[in-house]
C-alpha positions in Angstrom: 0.0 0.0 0.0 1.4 3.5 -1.0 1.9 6.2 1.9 -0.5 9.2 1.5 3.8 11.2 1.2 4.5 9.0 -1.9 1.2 9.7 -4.0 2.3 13.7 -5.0 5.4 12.3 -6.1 4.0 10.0 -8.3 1.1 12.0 -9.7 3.9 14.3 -10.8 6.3 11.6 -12.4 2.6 10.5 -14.2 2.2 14.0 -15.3 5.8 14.8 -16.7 5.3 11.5 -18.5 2.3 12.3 -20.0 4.0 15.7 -21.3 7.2 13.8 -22.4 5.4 11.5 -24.6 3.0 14.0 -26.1 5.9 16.3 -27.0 6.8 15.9 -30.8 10.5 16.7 -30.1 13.0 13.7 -29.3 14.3 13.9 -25.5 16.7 11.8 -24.0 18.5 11.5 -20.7 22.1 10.1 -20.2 23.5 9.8 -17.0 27.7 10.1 -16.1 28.7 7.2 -18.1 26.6 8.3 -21.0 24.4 5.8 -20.8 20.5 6.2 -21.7 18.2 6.4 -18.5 15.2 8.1 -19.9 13.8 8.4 -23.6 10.1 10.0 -24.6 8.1 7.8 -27.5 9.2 10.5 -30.2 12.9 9.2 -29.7 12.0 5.5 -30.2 10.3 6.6 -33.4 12.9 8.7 -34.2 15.9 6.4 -33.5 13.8 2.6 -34.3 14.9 1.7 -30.9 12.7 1.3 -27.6 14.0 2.3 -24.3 14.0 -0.9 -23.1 16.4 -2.6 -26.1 18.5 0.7 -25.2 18.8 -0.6 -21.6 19.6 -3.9 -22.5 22.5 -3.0 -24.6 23.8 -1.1 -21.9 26.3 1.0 -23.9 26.8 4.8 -24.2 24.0 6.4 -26.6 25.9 7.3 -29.0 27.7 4.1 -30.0 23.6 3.0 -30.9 22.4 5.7 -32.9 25.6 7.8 -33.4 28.5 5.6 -33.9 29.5 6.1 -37.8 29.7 8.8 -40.1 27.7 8.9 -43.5 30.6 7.8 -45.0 31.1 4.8 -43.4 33.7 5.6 -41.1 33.9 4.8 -37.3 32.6 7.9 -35.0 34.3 7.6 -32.1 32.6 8.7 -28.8 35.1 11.6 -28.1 34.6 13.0 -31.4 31.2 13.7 -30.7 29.7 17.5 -30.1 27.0 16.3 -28.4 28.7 14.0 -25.8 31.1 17.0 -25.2 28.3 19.0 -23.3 28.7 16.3 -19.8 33.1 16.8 -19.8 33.1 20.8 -20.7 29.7 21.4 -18.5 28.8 23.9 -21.2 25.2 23.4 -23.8 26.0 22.4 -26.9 24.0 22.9 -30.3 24.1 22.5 -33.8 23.2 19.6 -36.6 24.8 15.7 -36.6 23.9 12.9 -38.9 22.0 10.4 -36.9 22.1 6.0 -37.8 18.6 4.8 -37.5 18.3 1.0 -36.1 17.6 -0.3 -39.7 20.9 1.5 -41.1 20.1 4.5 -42.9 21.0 8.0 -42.0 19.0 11.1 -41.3 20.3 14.3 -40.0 18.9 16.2 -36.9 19.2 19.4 -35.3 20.0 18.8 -31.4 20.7 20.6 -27.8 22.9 19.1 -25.3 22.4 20.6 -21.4 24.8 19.5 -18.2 22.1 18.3 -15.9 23.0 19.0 -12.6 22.5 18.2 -9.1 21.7 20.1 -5.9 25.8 21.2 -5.7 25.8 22.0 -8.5 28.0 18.7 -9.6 27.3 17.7 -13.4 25.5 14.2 -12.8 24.2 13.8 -17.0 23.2 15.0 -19.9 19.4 15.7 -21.4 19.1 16.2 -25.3 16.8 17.3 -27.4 16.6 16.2 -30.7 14.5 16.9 -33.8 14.2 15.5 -37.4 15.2 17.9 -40.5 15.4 15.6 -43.2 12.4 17.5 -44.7 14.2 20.7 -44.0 17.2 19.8 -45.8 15.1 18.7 -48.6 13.6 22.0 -49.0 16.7 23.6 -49.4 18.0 21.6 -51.6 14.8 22.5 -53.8 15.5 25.8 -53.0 19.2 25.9 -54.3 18.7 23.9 -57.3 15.6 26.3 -58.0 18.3 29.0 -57.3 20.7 27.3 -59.8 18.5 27.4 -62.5 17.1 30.7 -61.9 20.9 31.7 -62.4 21.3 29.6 -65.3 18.6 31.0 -67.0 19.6 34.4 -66.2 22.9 34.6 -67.3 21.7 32.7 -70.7 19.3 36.0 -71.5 22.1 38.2 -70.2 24.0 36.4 -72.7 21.5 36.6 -75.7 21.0 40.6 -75.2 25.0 40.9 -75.4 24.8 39.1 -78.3 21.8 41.6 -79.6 23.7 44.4 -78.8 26.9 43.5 -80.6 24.8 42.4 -83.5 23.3 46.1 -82.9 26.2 48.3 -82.6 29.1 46.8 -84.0 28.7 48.5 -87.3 27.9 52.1 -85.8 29.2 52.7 -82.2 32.2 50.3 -80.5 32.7 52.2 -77.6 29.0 52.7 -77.1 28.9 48.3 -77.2 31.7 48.0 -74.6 30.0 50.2 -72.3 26.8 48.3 -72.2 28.5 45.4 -72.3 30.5 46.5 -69.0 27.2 46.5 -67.4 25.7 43.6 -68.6 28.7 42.0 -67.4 28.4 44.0 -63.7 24.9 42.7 -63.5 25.7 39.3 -64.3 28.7 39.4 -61.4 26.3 40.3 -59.0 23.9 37.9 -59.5 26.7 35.3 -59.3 27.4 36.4 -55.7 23.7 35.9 -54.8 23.5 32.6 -56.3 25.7 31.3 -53.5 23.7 32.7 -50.9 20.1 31.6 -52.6 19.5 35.4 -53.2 19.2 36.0 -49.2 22.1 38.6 -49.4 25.3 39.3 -50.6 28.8 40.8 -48.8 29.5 44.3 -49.4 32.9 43.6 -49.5 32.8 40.9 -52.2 31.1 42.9 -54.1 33.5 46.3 -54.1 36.5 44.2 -54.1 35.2 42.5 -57.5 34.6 46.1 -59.1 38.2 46.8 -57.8 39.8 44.3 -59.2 37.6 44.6 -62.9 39.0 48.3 -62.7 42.1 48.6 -61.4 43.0 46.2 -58.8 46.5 48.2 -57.6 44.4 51.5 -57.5 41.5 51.4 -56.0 41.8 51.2 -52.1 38.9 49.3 -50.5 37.7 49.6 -46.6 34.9 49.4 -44.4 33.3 46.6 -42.1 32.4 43.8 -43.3 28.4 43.8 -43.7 25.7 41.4 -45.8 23.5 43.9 -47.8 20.1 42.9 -49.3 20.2 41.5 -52.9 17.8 44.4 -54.1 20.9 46.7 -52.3 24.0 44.8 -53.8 22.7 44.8 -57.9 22.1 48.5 -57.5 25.8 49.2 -55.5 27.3 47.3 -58.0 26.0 49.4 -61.0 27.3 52.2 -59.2 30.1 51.3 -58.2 30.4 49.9 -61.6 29.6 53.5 -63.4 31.7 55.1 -61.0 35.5 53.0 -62.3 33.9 53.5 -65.5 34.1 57.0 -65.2 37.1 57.0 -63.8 39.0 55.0 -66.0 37.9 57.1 -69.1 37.8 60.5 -67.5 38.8 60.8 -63.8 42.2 59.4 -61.5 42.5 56.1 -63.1 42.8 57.7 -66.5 46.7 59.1 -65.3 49.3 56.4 -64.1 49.8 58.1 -61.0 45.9 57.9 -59.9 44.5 56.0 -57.4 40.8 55.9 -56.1 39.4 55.1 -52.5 35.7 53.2 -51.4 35.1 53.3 -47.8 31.9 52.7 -46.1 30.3 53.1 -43.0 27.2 51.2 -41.2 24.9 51.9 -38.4 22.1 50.3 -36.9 18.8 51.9 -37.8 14.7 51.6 -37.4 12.9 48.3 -38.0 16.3 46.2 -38.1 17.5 48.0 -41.3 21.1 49.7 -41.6 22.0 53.4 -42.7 24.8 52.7 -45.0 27.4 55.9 -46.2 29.7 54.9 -48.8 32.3 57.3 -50.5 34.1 57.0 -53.8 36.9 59.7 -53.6 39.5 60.2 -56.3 43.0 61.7 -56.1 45.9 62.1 -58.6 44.2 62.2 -62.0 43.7 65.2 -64.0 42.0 68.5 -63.2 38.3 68.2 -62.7 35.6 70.6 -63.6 32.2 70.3 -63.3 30.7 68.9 -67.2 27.9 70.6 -68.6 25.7 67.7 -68.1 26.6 64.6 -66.4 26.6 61.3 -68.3 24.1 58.8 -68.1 26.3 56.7 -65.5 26.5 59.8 -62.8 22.7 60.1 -63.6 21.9 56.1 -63.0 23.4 56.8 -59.4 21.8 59.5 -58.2 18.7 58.4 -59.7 18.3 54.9 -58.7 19.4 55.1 -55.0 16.8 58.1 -54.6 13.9 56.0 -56.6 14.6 52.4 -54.5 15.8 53.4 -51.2 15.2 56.6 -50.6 18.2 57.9 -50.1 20.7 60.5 -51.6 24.0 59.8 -54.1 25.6 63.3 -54.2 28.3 63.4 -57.0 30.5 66.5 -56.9 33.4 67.4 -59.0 36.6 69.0 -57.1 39.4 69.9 -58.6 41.5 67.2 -57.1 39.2 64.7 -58.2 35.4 63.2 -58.6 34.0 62.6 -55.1 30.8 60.6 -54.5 28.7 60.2 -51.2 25.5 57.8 -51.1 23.7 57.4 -48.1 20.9 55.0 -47.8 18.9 53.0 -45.3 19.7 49.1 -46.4 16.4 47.3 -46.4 15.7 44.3 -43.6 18.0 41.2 -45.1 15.3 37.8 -45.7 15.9 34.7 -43.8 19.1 33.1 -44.7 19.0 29.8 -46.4 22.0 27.3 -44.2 23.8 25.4 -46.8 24.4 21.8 -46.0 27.6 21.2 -43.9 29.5 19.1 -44.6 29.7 15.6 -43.5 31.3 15.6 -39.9 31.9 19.9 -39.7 30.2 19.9 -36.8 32.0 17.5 -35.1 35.0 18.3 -32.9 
């Protein structure tokens, strides 16, 4: 017979049962020898194991449903992130790849916690798994969606160079090579997004590439290193693009002795966006007065940063050289999409 002192504690183990089993996420327990003490229905199904063929085996957890890579190749228990969180009393996270009981792998995203005890001694582990098999398959889709996107892209990119040359060569060379340029610009900056799935694009990557199409030994590049939205890098590179232009045919880089610096700046601003100030400044070329109108590259950059982001590109010819300011608030970057890691990176 049960003593009326014994029934609250075992209303409660009934009751954290209950909400163990109901959860959909994976839970296990592991005690000081990493063994498995406690595991909710979702980890049977997720693993093909019951508790009780776990307790039988009596062997640390991970040498059941964790002890080879996908390539075949032993994983050995010290290897293993999520075993790590019981010796360096620190939670551990991140994604593994997972050996179900009938041989196959899936991978899972986990958390590892020290479980303590009242003195604050490290006495196991508890885990939480989940599946994301579906999750990697969806971005998969994604980047091969992506891909093709690209693909496609860079084949009508490729067919309106061809128009153009078709168009131009007999009348106006230098009028092809411009457009061209920017074709080309345009189809370097979509590159850079394809590797991201068009979530966003370094603004570094982006100047250094227009440095390097330029003048590579000229053009001075520095600021901190930030991700800008894709809208954000295809119209910064057209700028930036215009702007070498420019110089190359007119400005510093158009003298030996010329060199040209980009710097940038970024701030936090409202709603999780950035306030961006990037400066194209020119020294050592010829003397610079103001045209009597400004081509349609100048006009591109003042225009387009005012019409998409609101903000201001002030071009302004000083006798030392062509200086450019833009200021603009960067709009909110879109969920990233995680590439698959690679087999074992986040192991230790």
């Amino acid at each position: 017979m049960q003593t009326p002192q014994a029934r609250p504690l075992d209303d409660v183990q009934r009751r954290l049962q209950a909400v163990l089993n109901n959860a959909s996420v994976s839970i296990f327990l592991m005690n000081d020898r990493q063994r498995c003490v406690y595991m909710n229905r979702a980890a049977e199904k997720l693993t093909g194991w019951s508790f009780d063929e776990v307790m039988a085996l009596d062997k640390p957890l991970h040498d059941i449903i964790h002890h080879s890579y996908p390539d075949g190749r032993p994983f050995p228990l010290h290897e293993c992130a999520i075993d790590r969180a019981f010796p360096e009393y620190n939670q551990t996270q991140g994604e593994e790849v997972f050996v179900h009981r009938e041989g196959h792998f899936y991978p899972v995203g986990f958390t590892a916690s020290p479980i303590r005890d009242e003195e604050s001694q490290t006495i196991g582990t508890i885990i939480e798994v989940r599946d994301i098999s579906e999750e990697k398959r969806a971005q998969e889709r994604q980047r091969l969606l992506v891909n093709e996107l690209n693909h496609r892209v860079k084949n009508t990119l490729a067919t309106v160079q061809s128009i153009a040359w078709q168009s131009f060569k007999s009348s106006d060379a230098a009028a092809f090579e411009r457009f061209s340029g920017r074709l080309t610009t345009l189809s370097r900056a979509h590159n850079v997004l394809t590797e991201t799935a068009w979530s966003r694009a370094p603004l570094r990557v982006i100047a250094d590439a227009v440095a390097a199409e330029i003048a590579p030994e000229r053009v001075f590049v520095d600021g901190p290193e930030l991700d800008i939205h894709p809208k954000a890098a295809v119209s910064l590179s057209m700028a930036m693009h215009e702007l070498g232009a420019n110089a190359l045919a007119y400005g510093a880089l158009s003298r030996p002795e010329g060199e040209v610096t980009l710097v940038w700046t970024a701030d936090p601003a409202d709603e999780g966006r950035t306030a961006l100030e990037l400066e194209w400044t020119e020294r050592g070329g010829p003397l610079v007065t103001e045209p009597v109108r400004k081509g349609f590259g100048l006009r591109l950059i003042e225009r387009q940063v005012a019409m998409e982001f609101g903000g201001t590109a002030k071009v302004e010819f000083r006798p030392e050289g062509l200086h450019c300011r833009i200021e603009m608030l960067l709009p909110q970057l879109p969920d990233p999409v995680v590439p698959d890691p690679a087999p074992g990176a986040a192991h230790g």
